[in-house]
N, C-alpha and C positions, 0 to 999 in steps of 0.2 A: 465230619465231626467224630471225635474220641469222647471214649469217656474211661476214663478212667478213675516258871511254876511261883507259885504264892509263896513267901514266907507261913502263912497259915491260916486257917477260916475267923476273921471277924467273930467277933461276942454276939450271939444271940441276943435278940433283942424280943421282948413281948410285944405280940403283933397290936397294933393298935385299935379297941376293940371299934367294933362296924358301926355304921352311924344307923338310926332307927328308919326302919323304912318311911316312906310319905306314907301320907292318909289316902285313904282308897280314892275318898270325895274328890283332891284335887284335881286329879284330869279330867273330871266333868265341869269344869268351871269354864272352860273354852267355846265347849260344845253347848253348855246351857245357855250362856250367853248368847253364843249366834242365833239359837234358835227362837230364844226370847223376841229378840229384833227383828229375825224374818218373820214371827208371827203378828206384829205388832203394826210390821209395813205392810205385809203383802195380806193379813187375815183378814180386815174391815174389805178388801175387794173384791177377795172369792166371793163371798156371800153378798154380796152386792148387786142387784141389777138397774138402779134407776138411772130414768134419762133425766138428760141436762138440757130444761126449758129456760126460754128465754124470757124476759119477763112480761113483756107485749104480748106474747102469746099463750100466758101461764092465765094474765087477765082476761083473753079472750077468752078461755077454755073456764076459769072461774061464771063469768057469764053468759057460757051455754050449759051450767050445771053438768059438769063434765068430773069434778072433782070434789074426791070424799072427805076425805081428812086433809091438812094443811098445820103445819107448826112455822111459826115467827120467830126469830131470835131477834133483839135490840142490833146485834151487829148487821141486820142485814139478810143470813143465809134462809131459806123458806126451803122447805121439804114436806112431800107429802105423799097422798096416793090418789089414783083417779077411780072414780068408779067404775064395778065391774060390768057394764055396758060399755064403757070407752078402754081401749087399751089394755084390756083383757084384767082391770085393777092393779095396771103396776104402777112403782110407784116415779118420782119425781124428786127433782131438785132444781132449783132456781137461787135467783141473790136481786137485790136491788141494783139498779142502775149506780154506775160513780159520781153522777151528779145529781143523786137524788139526796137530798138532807135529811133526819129523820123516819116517821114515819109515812105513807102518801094517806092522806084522810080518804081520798076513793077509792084505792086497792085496800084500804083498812076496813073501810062500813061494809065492801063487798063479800071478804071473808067472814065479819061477823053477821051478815045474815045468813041466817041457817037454813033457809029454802036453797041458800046456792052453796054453801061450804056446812055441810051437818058437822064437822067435827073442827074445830079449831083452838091451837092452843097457842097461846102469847109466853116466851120463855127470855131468862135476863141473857144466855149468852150463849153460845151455841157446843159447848163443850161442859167439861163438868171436872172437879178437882181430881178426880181418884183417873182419869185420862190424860191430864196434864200428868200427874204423876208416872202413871204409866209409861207417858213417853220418852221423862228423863231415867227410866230404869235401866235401858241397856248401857247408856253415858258413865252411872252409877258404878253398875258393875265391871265394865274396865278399868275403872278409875283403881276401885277396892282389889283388882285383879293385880296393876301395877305395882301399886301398894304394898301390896302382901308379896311380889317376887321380887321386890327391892330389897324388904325387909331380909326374907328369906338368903338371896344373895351373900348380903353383911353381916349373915350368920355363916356363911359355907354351906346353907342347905340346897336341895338342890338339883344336886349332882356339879354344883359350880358351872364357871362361866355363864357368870351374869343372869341364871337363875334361870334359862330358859331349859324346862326340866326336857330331859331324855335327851340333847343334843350331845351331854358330855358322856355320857353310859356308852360304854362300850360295846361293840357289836360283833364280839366272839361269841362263836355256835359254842356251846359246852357238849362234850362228848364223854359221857360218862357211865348211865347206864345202859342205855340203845348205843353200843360201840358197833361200827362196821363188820360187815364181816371180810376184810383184807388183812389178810395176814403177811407175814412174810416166807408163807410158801407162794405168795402170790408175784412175789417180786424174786426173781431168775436171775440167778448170779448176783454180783456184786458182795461178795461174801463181807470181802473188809470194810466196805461200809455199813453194813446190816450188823458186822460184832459191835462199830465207834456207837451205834445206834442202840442197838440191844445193850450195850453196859452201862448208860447214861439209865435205862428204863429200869434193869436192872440195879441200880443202885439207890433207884428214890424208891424203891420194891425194900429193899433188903440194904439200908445205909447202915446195919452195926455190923455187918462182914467186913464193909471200905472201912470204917471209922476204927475198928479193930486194928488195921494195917496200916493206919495212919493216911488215908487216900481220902482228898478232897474233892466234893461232888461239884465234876463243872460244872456251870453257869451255863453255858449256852453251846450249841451246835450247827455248825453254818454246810450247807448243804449246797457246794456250788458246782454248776455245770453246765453246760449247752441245754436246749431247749428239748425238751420231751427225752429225758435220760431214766426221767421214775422220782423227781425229788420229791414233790408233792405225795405219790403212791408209796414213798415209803415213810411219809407222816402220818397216811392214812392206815400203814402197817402198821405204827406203834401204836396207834390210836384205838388198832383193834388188839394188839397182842397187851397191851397195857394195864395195867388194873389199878390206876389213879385216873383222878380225873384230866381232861385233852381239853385245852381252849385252842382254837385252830378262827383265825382272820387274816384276812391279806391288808399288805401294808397300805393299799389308797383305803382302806376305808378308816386310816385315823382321819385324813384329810378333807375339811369342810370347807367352806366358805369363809367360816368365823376365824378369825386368829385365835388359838388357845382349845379350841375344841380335839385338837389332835392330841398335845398334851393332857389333858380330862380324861380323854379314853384311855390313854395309855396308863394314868394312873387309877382309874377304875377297873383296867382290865387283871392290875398285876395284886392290889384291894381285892377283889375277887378269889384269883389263883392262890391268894396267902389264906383265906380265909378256908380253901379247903387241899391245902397243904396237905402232902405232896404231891405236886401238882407240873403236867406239861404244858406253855406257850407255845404253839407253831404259828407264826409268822410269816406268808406266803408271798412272795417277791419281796424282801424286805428294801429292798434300791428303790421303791418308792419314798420311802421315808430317810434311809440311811445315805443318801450319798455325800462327800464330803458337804463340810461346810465352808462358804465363801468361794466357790467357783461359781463361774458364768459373769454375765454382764448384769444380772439383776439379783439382789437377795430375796429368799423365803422363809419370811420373818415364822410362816406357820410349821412348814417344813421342821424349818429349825428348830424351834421348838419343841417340837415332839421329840425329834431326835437327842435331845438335853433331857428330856424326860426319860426317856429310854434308857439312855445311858446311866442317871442317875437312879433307876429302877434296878436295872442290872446289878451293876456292883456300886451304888450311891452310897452315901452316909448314915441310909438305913438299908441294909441288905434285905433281899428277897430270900429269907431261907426256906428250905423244901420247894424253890420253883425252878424250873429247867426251860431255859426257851432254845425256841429250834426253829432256826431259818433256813430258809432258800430262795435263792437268786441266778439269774444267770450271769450275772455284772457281778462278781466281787470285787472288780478293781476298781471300782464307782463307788464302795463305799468305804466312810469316815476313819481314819485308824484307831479313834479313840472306841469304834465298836468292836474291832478286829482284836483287841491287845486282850494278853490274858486277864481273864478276872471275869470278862464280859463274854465273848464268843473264848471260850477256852480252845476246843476244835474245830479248824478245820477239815470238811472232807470233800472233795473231790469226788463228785461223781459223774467219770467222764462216759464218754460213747463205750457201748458194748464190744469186747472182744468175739472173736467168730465164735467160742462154745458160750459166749454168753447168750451170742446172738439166737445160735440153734436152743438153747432154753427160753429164751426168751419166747421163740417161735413155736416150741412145744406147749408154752402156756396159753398163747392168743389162738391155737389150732384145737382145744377143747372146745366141745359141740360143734366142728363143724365138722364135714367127712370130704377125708382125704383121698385120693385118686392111689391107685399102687405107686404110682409110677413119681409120683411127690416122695421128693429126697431134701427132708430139713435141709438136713448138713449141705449141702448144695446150695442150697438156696441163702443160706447162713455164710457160704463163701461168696456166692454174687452180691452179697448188700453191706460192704464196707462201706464206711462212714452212717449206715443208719439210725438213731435212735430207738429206745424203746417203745416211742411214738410213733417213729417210721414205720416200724416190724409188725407195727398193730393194724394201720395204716392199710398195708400190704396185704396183710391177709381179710381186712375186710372188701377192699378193692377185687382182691383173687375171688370173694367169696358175689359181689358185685357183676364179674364178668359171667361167672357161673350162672348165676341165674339167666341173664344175659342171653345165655346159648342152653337155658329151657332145663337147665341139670341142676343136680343139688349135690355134685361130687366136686372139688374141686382139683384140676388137674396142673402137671405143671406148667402147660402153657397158659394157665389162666394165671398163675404168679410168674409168669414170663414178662405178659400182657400188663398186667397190674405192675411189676416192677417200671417197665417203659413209661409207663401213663406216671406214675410218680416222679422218677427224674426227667423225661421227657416233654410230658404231656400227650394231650390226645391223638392219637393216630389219624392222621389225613386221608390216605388211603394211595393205593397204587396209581389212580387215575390224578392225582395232583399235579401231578409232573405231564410237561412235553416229553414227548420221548426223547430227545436230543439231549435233553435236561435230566433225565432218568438214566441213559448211556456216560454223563458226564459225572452226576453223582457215582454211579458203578465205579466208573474205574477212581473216582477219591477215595471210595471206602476201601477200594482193592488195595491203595498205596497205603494206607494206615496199617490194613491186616498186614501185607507181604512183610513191610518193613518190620514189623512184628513179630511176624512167623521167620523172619529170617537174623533175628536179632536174639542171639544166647539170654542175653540180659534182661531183656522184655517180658513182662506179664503175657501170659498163653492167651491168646484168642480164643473168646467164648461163643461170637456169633458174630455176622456183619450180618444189617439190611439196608435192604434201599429205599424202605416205606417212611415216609415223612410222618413226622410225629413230634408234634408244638413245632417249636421253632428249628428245627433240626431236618434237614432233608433225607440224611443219613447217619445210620453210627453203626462204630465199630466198638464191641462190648469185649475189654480184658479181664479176666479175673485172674488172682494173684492165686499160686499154689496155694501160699501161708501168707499169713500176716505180718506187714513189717512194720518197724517201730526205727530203724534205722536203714540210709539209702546212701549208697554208696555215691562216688563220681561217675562210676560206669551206666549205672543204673538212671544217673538223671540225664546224661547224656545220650543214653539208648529212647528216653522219654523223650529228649525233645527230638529226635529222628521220627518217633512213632508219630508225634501229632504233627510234625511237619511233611509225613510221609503222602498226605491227602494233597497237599500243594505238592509235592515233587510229584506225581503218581500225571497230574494236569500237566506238569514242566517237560515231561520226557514223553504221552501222548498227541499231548495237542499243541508241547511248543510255546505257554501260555499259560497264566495264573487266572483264576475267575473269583468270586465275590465268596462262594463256597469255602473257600481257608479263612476268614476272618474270627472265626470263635475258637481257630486250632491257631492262631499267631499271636491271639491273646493269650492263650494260656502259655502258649509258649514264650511269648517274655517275660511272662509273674513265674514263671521255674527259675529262667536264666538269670533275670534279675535279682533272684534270690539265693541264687546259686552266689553271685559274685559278690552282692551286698551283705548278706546276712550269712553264706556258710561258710564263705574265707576261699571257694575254691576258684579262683581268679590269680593266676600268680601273677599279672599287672598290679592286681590291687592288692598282692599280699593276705595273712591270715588277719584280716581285718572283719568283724563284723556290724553291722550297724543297722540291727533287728528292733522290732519293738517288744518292750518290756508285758504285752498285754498278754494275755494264754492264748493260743492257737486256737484251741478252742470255740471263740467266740465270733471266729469270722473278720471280717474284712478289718483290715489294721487302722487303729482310730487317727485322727488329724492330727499332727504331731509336728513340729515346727522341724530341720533338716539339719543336723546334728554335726554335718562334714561340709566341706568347701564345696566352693564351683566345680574346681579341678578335678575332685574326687567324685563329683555328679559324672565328668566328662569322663573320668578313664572308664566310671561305671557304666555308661552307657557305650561307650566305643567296646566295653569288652560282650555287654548282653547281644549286643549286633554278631563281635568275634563268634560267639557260640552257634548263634542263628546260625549263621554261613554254614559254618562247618557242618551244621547239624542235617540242613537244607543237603550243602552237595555230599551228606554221606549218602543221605536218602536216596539223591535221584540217582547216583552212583549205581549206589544195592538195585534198583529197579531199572538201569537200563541193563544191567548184566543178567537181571531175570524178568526179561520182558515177556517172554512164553506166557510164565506162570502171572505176569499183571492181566496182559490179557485175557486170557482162560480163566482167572476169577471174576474180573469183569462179566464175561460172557454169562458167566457161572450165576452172577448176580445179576444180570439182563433175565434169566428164565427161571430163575426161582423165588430174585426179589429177599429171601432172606436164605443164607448158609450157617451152619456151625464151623466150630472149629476145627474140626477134626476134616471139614474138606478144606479148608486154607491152609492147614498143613498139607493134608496130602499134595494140593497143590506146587505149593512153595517145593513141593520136594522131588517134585516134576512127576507124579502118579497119576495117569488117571482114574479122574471121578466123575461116576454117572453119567457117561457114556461122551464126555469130553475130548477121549483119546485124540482121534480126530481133531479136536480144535487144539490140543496143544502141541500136537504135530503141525498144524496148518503155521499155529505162532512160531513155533521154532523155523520155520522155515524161510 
């Protein structure tokens, strides 16, 4: 395995004054209420203990003077207590039988004599009005609850949507006085997005400098990029460099269950922001909310919604003057054009993966408090991690700072952001003993064909290190670092690429005679190069300067489903030419490495007793030198 502009601003319009807060009292009407009724049901039982006598047995106990007091209801129920010689005087309940009628005249004469029942009272019903009352009160007060948030409703009060209060209020954190402390010395490079960003903050600061010059304050700021680039950290920059107030939510949280609650929010939250003008909105993945409208197989009628709200917040029929929104996404082709067009998102900015001196500042910022070994070279390290994020690079050094402890130190050295780089792209390290030997001799000489072909290829990225320690899914790799950073790849240069990662299968073809299962992630890669070579960069002259790319940003990774834009026939020549390439690519490789067979096997060897080399001995090799103490074997291979 390898790795390698307006006519002009709208009339001011007087902001519509604020509707008067609720009364304090109403959010306890929910709560009083429950509590009413839980005490209504569940209270008459706490303090309850009687037992439930039968009534045969209530008359037996009646005459053996067992029982003190006794109350009658006309309905039937009998309650009472026993004396404190029986049952310690607790007390009782009982009922008449269902087929007794009346009262029984011998359970009646028995309780009114007083040598066997001392207390007895005769009552008309066994409940009383101000209890029946009682019971219908919790009924009552939902009733007068709905009531009053209907009414409330068909007034707009609220906070709307159908008056269930707090659902439609908006749930932006306000950052105003406790502002963060991130600045944008805290965000490392990206100069030109940090000026589009600084002059937007700068203007709602100081708008009669712009208005002097005749310069309209955009609307809004779209923040898009790959994942973990800094968009968010540099909303939390202006958030702290700012001196207006920052409302900052991410876009699922317009989104409820209820239809119309995403729209509420959205016009609460922007109701808010006017109200303490001049004012920023940050919006965080806003592709939750914004993506077109009327794609897919099913509509979202709530989506939508919101999204019309937004729009018409933006630059609507009543302008949002003195508010600034500020999004980011990693999807901007996902969302709507009517967010994108000027008036609403005025600018876009792009902010893509770090260049190498962004990288090394970048690394200079996340390496504060932690202590660095001599022997740690940023800028090194700042060339081995093309394609990382600002997320990655943070990643990395806490990982580095992870191994370090690891091995009992609190220096971090550079094999521990060696270590921690592998474990990030790789994964975890398996160890030497994974492999059969046979399996350990086979991987050696694939990593051998990747290096040599490399180290013998003008055009190739330098060889930074081959191992043979299996690590995730990988048995081996061989690690290129590029001098400099390119931004432009010639034909020489893709074609020396697919030599290199096809170098590990020729490296097997001209050893053992035989392909093994170990090229299958170097044959992948290698036809999404040549396929790309021939489909999208024009360099196929079967197929001509023809390209047939996707319109999405590179950016964002794998290219989306997209229906096939050219014939049959044009599939066919493209794929008889990606094969063409292969071939050629395959017998350059095993070509170069049957001509320097010495040096395949002497790094092989080389990687059988060390397990991992740098670069600098895959050169020496390639160039027929012995290294550490090899001579001998590269004499035995030549021979």
């Amino acid at each position: 395995m390898s790795t390698n502009a307006r006519s002009g601003p709208p009339k001011d319009r007087p902001a519509a004054p604020a509707p008067p807060p609720p009364p304090s009292w109403r959010r306890w009407l929910i709560p009083v209420g429950v509590l009413i009724t839980a005490l209504l049901l569940f209270l008459p039982s706490f303090g309850s203990t009687s037992t439930a006598v039968g009534y045969a047995q209530l008359s037996q106990q009646i005459a053996q003077k067992q029982v003190e007091s006794l109350t009658l209801t006309a309905d039937g129920a009998i309650s009472g207590t026993y004396r404190s010689t029986f049952d310690n005087g607790g007390s009782f309940t009982s009922h008449y039988p269902s087929g007794v009628q009346g009262v029984d005249p011998t359970f009646l004469s028995q309780v009114k004599d007083t040598s066997l029942v001392p207390h007895f009272t005769a009552t008309g019903t066994s409940g009383s009005v101000l209890g029946t009352l009682l019971s219908f009160l919790p009924i009552l007060l939902f009733v007068g609850y709905f009531i009053y948030i209907g009414r409330a409703a068909r007034k707009g009060g609220l906070g709307g949507l159908g008056g269930l209060p707090g659902v439609g209020k908006s749930r932006a954190k306000v950052i105003e006085g406790d502002r963060p402390t991130t600045t944008f010395a805290d965000v490392a490079g990206y100069e030109g997005v940090k000026r589009d960003v600084t002059e937007v903050v700068d203007f709602l600061r100081h708008s009669e400098k712009y208005a002097a010059a005749g310069a309209i304050a955009p609307r809004g700021v779209l923040l898009a990029g790959p994942p973990g680039t800094g968009k968010t950290l540099l909303a939390r920059a202006v958030a702290g460099e700012a001196s207006v107030p920052f409302f900052s939510i991410s876009g699922s949280a317009f989104i409820e269950l209820y239809v119309g609650v995403g729209a509420s929010r959205v016009r609460d939250l922007f109701a808010e922001a006017r109200k303490r003008a001049p004012a920023i909105i940050f919006i965080d993945e806003i592709d939750a909310i914004g993506q077109r409208r009327g794609t897919g197989f099913a509509s979202n009628d709530e989506r939508e919604q919101t999204l019309n709200q937004l729009l018409a917040e933006m630059d609507g029929f009543e302008p949002s003057t003195g508010v600034v929104v500020m999004a980011a996404t990693n999807r901007p082709e996902t969302l709507d054009p009517a967010l994108l067009r000027p008036g609403r998102f005025d600018r876009q900015v792009v902010v893509p993966l770090p260049t190498q001196p962004e990288r090394r500042a970048i690394l200079a910022v996340h390496a504060k408090g932690k202590h660095l070994a001599p022997d740690v070279d940023l800028e090194a390290v700042a060339r081995a991690t093309p394609g990382f994020s600002g997320a990655d690079l943070a990643n990395l050094m806490n990982e580095a700072a992870i191994v370090a402890v690891r091995g009992n130190r609190t220096q971090i050295t550079a094999a521990d952001l060696s270590q921690a780089r592998d474990r990030i792209l790789l994964g975890q390290r398996q160890g030497s003993n994974f492999l059969l030997e046979s399996e350990k001799y086979n991987v050696a000489v694939h990593e051998s064909g990747h290096a040599l072909v490399a180290a013998l290829s003008p055009a190739a990225d330098p060889v930074d290190r081959v191992t043979i320690l299996p690590s995730g899914m990988a048995l081996g790799v061989t690690e290129q670092v590029p001098e400099e950073e390119r931004h432009l790849y010639s034909f020489e240069h893709m074609t020396t690429s697919l030599a290199v990662r096809l170098g590990g299968r020729a490296a097997e073809l001209v050893v053992f005679e035989q392909g093994s299962t170990g090229a299958s992630n170097d044959l992948s890669s290698a036809t999404d190069l040549a396929t790309r070579m021939v489909r999208e960069f024009g360099l196929s002259p079967a197929l001509g300067p023809v390209g047939y790319g996707s319109d999405s940003p590179q950016y964002l990774g794998n290219e989306p489903l997209t229906n096939r834009t050219y014939s049959e026939e044009t599939q066919r020549v493209i794929d008889t030419e990606v094969a063409r390439l292969l071939r050629e690519a395959e017998a350059h490789a095993v070509d170069l490495l049957r001509r320097n067979r010495p040096a395949l096997d002497a790094l092989a060897q080389e990687l059988l007793d060390k397990e991992t080399v740098t670069g600098d001995v895959v050169r020496a090799i390639a160039d027929g030198l012995p290294v550490n103490g090899h001579r001998d074997a590269v004499a035995r291979a030549s021979g």
